[in-house]
N, C-alpha and C positions, 0 to 999 in steps of 0.2 A: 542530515549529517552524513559526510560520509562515511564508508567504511575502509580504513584503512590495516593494512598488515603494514608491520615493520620489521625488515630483517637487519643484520646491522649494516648500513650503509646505503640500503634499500627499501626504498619505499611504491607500496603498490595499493593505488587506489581506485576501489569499485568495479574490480573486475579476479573472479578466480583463479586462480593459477594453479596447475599450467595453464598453458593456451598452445594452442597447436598453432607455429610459425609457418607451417604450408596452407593453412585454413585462408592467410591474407596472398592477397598479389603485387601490391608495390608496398616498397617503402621510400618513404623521401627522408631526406638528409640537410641538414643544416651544413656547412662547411666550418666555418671559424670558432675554433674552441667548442669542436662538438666533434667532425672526423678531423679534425687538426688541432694539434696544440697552442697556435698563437689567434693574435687577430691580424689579417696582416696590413691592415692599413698603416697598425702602430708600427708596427716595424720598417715599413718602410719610411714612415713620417720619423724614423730614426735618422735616416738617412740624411734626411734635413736637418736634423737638430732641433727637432720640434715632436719625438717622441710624447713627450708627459703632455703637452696639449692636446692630442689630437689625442691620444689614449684618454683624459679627462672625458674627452665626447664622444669618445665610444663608450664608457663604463655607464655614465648616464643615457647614452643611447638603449643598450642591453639591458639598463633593467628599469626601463619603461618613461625616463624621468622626463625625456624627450619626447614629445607627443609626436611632433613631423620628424619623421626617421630621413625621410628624402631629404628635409632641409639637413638636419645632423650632417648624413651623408657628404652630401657638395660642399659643408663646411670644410668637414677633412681632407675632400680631395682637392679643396683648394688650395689649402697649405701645402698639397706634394708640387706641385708647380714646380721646373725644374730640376727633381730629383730624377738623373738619368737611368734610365731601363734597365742598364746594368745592377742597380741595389735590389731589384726584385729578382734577378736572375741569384743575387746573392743570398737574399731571405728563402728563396727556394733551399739552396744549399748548407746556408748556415743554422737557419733557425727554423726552416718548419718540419716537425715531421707528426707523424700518423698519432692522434692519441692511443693507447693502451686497450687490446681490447678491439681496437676498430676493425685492422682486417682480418680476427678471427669471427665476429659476428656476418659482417659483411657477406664473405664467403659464405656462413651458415643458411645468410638470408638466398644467395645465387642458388648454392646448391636444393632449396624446398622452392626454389624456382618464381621465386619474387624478382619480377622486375625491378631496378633503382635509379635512383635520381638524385641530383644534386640540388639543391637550391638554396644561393646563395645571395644575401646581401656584399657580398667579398668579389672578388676579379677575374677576371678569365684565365689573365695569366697562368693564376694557381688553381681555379676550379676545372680547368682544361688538364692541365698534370696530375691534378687529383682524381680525374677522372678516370684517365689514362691507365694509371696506378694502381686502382681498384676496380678495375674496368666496369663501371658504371655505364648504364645502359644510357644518361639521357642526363644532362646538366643545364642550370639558368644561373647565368651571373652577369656582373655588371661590366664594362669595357672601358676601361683606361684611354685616357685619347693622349695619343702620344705625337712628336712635332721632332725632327732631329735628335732622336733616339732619346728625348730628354719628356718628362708628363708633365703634359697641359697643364696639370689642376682642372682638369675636367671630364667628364666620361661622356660618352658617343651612346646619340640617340642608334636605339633599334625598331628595330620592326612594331615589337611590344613595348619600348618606352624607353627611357634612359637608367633608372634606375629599381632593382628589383629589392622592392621593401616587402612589409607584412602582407600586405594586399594581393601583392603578385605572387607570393609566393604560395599563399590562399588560391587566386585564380590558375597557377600553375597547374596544381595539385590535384584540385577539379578538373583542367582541362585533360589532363592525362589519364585519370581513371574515364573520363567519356570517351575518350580516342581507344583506350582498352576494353571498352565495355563493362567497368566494373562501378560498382558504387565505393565511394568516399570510405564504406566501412570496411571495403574490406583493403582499405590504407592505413600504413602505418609511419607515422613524424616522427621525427628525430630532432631536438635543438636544445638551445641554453638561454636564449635569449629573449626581448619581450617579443620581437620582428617574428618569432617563428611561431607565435600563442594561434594568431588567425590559420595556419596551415595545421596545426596540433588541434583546433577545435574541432576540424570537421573530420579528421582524421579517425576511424574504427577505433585506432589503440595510439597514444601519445606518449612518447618516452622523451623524458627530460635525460640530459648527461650534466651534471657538476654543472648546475643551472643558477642562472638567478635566482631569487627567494618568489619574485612572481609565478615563474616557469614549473619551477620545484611544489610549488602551492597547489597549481593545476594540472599538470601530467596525472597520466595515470601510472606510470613507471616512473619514479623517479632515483637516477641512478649518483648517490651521493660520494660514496666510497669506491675504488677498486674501476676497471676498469667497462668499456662498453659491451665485452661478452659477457657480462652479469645481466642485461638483458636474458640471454639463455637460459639464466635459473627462472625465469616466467614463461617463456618463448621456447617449447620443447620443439628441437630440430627436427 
């Protein structure tokens, strides 16, 4: 059984708190509705007129209902198929910004001198500017393939593959504490969704944010209420 503490809005399981935040060296990050407030697939499949369907298959993507997250995936970017480049320069501006929280932890984490990282099931366009943003050391997201300013409905193979699901995000996470020299424990996850469970397993310490009920069941932080610097009531600076 485990053993859980509950403070209101937080939850911390099978691990003492405090914890000393300089003790770890990276943390990885989820991007969509974890450091950002939307998803943004759905907001751009706004742009089509095809919001609520491609939102249907991300909700059941995230909380697990969809076994192949890469099929989900290419579902949804099929339907962007012609929504021109300009609506994502607009979902930048219009609709996304930093969830609550995010870049006072963040910062916390730079300053005790944790390396960071993005990785994202989401898109360059925005994990590129979110990087930027918060100046993140080191980002993995997916690539939009774009034809006369206007999207495919397809993303562009890379080096490591076309699209970065639970797996990758898993094999990410490990490849970067070896290139660091450190062990998986002393990494720390960040996400909401089922995609992010495989890089949260092997993760030293897991923090859910306003997660699915899978996510929130298995983190060892799970951050329910209030924003992502309540990490820091377990994570002393």
């Amino acid at each position: 059984m485990s053993a859980i503490e509950h403070r209101p809005g937080l939850y911390i399981r099978d691990i003492h708190a405090p914890l000393a935040l300089a003790d770890y060296k990276l943390i990885a990050f989820d991007m969509d509705s974890t450091l950002i407030n939307i998803e943004c697939v759905d907001e751009i499949a706004a742009a089509a007129g095809r919001r609520d369907e491609v939102a249907e298959i991300t909700e059941m993507a995230m909380r697990g209902e969809i076994a192949d997250y890469k099929e989900s995936l290419r579902r949804r970017v099929a339907l962007l198929a012609g929504v021109p480049v300009s609506a994502l320069q607009k979902v930048w501006d219009d609709k996304l910004r930093f969830n609550p929280g995010v870049q006072t932890f963040v910062a916390a984490c730079q300053r005790a001198g944790l390396k960071t990282l993005l990785i994202s099931g989401g898109f360059t366009f925005f994990s590129e500017r979110v990087r930027h943003a918060l100046k993140l050391d080191f980002a993995r997201a997916n690539t939009l393939g774009v034809h006369n300013n206007r999207l495919t409905g397809t993303l562009l193979q890379r080096s490591w593959g076309d699209i970065c699901d639970g797996a990758e995000k898993h094999r990410v996470l490990l490849e970067v504490c070896e290139l660091m020299g450190i062990e998986p424990a002393q990494a720390i996850a960040v996400g909401d969704g089922a995609n992010d469970l495989p890089m949260m397993s092997v993760a030293g310490l897991s923090i859910c944010y306003h997660g699915k009920p899978a996510v929130r069941e298995q983190a060892m932080i799970s951050i329910e209420q209030g924003g992502m610097d309540r990490a820091l009531e377990v994570l002393r600076p």
